[in-house]
N, C-alpha and C positions, 0 to 999 in steps of 0.2 A: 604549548601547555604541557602540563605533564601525565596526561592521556593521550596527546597526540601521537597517531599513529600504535594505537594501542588496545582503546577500546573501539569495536566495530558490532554494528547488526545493535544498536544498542534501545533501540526503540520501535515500536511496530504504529505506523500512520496507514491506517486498512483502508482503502478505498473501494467500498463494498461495491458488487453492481447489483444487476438489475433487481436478477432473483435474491435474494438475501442472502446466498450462502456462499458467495466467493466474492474475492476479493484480491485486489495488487498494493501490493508494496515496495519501497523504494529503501535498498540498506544503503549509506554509505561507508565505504571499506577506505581500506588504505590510502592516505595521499589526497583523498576526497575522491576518489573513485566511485562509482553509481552502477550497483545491480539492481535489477527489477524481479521482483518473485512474485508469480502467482501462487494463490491456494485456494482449492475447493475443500469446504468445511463439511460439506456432505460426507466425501471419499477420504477425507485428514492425507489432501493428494498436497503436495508442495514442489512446486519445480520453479527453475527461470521460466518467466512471462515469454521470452523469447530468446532466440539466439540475438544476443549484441552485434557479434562482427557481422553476419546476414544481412540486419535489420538495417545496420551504421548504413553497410557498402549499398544496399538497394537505393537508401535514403541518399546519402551521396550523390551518387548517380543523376536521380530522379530531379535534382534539387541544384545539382550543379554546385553542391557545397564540401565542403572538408569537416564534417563532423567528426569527435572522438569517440568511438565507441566504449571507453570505461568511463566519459563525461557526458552522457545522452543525455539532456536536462529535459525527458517528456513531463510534462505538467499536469495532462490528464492524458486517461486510456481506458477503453470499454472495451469490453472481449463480449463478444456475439457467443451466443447458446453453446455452440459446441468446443468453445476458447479457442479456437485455430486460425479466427480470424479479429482482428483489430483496428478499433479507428483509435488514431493519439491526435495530438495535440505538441508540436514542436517551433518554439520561436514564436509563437501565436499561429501558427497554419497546421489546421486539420489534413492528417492523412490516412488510409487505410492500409492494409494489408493482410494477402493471404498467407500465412505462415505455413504453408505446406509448403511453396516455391519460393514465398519473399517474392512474391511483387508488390511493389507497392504503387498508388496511386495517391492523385487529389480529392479528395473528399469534403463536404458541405459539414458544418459545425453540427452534430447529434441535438434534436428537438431537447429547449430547455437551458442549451447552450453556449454562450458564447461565439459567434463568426471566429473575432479573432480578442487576441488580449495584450495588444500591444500596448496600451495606456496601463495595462494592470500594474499594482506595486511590486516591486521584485522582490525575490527572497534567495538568500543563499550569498556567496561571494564567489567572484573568480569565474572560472571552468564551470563548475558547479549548479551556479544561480541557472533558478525557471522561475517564470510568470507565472499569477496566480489566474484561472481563468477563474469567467463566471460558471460557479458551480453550475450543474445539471440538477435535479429535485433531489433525486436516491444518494447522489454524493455531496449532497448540503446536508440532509437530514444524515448520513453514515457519519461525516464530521463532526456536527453537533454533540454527538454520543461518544467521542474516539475515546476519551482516556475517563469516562467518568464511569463510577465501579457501581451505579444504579442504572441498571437497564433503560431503553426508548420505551418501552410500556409500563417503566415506574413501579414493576412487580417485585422483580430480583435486584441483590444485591451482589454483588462480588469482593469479598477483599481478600489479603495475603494473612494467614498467620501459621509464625513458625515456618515460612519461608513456603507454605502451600494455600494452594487456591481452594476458596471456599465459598459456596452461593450459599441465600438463605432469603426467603421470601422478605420483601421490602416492608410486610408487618406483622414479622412473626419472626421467631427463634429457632425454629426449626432448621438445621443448617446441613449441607451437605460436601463432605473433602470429596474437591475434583482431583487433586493430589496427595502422591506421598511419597514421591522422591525428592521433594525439595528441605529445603534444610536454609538458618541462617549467612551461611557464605556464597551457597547457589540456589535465592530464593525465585519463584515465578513473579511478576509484575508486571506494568504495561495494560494493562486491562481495556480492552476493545470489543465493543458489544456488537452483532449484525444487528441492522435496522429492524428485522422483527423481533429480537429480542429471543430468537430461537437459539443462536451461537456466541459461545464469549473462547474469544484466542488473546492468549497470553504469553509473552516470553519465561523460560525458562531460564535466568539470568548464570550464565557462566565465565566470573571474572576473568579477566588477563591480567597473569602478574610477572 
């Protein structure tokens, strides 16, 4: 097509966790390539979730498999309290690990669940595609709300104008610019509420031409 290999990071799917205020994302880049980024909404912290090639080689290893580490297709993943440590979800088998050292182990499907998701519908093509698990509660309800621009508590509104972000109570005019660096050519969009309805993150859209 005539984006391909062109536009990248073009969408934000938040997979909030426990506490409502972080959450992971999956960009695809170049060639259908797959980085994973955390962000804690608290600290406006943003990094890779993990190191790839670490994670690939432990997983290999452990698993006796040949995975690619720019085609990691995890499907789901919970980062424990201090984010250093992780249980995912790959090919339908839960695994954990500590990301201090990258070990990784077998682990039991997180209360809420899914064991495994092999019967699941597939999504994606190629390299690429992951199984859909059964959602866990925090990441049913986080999905529910992903791209609608009225908050999970039905208070706030969110929309783009003139290319900037603006809240304003869901019955009332009173309105508030989150932004004012955007503009028509490089507007904000994407709009993803946290499950309390305390954080809303948005791309900063900057074309490729």
């Amino acid at each position: 097509s005539v984006i391909r290999n062109k536009v990248y990071r073009s969408s934000i799917q938040a997979n909030w966790q426990a506490d409502g205020e972080s959450f992971w994302y999956r960009n695809t880049l170049k060639d259908t390539t797959l980085e994973y980024m955390y962000v804690d909404a608290r600290t406006a912290e943003k990094r890779k979730a993990f190191d790839h090639q670490r994670l690939t080689a432990a997983i290999n290893k452990k698993a006796g498999k040949s995975y690619d580490a720019t085609r990691l297709g995890i499907s789901d993943m919970l980062f424990q309290t201090d984010s250093q440590r992780i249980i995912f979800q790959l090919d339908g088998k839960w695994w954990k690990c500590d990301l201090n050292g990258y070990e990784v182990t077998e682990a039991e499907a997180p209360a809420g669940y899914a064991a495994s998701n092999d019967s699941g519908r597939r999504f994606g093509n190629g390299r690429g595609s992951f199984n859909r698990n059964e959602l866990g509660p925090v990441t049913r309800r986080a999905r529910a709300f992903r791209t609608d621009s009225l908050s999970p508590d039905k208070l706030w509104v969110a929309y783009e104008r003139d290319g900037n972000l603006f809240v304003k109570p869901a019955d009332g005019t009173d309105e508030s610019q989150l932004t004012t660096d955007g503009n028509k050519e490089k507007p904000y969009g994407n709009f993803s509420w946290s499950p309390d309805s305390k954080v809303l993150v948005a791309y900063h859209i900057n074309p490729v031409v």
